[in-house]
C-alpha positions as CSV (number, residue, x, y, z in Angstrom):
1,X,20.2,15.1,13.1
2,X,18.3,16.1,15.8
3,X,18.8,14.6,19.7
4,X,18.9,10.9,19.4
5,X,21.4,11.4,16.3
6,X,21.9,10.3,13.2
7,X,21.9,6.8,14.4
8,X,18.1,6.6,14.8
9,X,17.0,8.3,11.7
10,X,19.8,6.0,9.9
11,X,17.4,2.8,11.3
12,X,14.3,4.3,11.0
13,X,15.0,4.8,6.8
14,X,16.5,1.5,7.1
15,X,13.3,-0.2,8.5
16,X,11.1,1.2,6.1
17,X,13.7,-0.1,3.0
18,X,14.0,-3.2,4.4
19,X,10.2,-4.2,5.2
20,X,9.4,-2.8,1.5
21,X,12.0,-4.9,-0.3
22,X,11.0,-7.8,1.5
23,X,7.3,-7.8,1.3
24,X,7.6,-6.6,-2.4
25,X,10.3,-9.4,-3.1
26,X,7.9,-11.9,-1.4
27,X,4.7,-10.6,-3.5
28,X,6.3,-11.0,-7.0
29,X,7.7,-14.3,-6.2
30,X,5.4,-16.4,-4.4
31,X,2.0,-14.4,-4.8
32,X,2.0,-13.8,-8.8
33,X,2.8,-17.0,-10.0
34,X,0.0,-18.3,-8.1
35,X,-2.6,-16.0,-10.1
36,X,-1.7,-17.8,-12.9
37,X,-5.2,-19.1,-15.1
38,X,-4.4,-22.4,-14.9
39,X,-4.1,-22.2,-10.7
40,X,-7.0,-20.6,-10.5
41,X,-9.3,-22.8,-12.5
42,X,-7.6,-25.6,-10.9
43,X,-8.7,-24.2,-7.3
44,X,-12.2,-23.6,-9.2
45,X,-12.8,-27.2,-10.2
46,X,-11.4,-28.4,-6.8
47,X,-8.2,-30.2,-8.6
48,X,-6.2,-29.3,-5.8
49,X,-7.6,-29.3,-2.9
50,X,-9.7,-32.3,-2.8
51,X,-7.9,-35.7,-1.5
52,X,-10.8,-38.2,-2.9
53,X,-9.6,-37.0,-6.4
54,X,-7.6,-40.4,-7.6
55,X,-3.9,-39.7,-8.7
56,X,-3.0,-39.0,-11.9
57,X,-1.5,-41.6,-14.6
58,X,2.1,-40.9,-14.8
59,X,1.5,-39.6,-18.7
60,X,-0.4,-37.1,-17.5
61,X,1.8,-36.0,-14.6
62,X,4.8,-36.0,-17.4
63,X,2.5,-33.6,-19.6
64,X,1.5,-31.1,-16.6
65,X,5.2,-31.3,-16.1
66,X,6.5,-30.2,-19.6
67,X,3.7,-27.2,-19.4
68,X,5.1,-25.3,-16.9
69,X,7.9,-22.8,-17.2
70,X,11.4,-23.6,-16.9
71,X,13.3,-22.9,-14.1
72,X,16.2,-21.2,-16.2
73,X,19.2,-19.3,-15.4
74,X,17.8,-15.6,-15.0
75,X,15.4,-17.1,-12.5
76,X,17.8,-18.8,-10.4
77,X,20.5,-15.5,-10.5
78,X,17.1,-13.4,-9.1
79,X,17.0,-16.0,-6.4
80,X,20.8,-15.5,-5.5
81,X,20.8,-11.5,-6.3
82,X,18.1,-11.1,-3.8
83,X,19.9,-13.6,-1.0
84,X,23.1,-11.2,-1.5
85,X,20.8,-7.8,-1.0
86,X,19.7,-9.0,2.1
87,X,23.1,-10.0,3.5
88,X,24.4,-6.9,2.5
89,X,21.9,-5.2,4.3
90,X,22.6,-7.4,7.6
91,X,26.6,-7.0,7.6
92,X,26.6,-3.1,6.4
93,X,23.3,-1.8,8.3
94,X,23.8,-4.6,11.5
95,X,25.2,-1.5,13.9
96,X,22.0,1.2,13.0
97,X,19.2,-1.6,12.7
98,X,20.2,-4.7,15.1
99,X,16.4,-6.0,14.4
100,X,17.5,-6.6,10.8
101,X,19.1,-10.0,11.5
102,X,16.2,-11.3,12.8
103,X,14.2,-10.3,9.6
104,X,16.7,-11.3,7.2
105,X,16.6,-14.9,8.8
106,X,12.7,-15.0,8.4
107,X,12.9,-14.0,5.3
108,X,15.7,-16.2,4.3
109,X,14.1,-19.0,6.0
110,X,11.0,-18.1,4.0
111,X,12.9,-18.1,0.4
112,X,14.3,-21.1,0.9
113,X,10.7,-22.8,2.0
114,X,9.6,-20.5,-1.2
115,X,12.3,-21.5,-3.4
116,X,11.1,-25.8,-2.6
117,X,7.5,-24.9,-3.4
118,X,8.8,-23.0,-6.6
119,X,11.1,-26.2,-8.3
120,X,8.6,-29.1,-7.1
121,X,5.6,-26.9,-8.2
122,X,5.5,-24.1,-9.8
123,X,8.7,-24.7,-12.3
124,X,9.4,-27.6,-14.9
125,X,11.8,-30.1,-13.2
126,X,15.3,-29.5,-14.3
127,X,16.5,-32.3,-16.3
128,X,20.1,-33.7,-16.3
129,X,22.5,-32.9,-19.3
């Protein structure tokens, strides 16, 4: 292991798993759906961005609301399987990398932020049974 130990080698592999599983995570989930062609020609023609645009009619919102993709159960158990990895890397790795909590709690607080944007824009809005 060297002089400082196993200890420091132990964090340094740590750090470089951690900070590549959360930028990764982050990239597919709030980064891709954004290249979508409908977001992009919507940025194009200034749909979004532009407040002097008048609102939508409420048909119209409904319709923009039934295009987009569900918000179904595989995509809420990624949300939750990736909330678990990083806890388990916070209470088993806590000791070798004490950093770690403070970049799980960014990142959490980041999902969660993430997670809003997703069901009030990105997904169709889940409907009562």
């Amino acid at each position: 292991c060297g002089l400082t130990g196993c200890m420091a080698m132990l964090s340094e592999n740590l750090l470089i798993v951690l900070l590549t599983s959360l930028s990764s995570d982050k990239i597919t989930e709030f980064v891709l759906p954004l290249l979508s062609v409908d977001t992009i020609t919507s940025v194009l023609q200034c749909k979004c961005f532009c407040p002097e645009k008048e609102k939508e009619s409420k048909k119209e919102e409904i319709v923009d609301n039934y295009k987009r993709a569900p918000y179904d159960f595989s995509g809420r158990l990624a949300d939750y399987t990736t909330l678990f990895i990083l806890f388990g890397y916070l209470v088993m790795f806590s000791p070798a990398l004490p950093i770690a909590a403070v970049l799980v709690a960014g990142s959490v607080a980041w999902e969660s932020r993430g997670d809003l944007m997703k069901l009030y824009q990105i997904m169709r809005r889940v409907q009562a049974l």
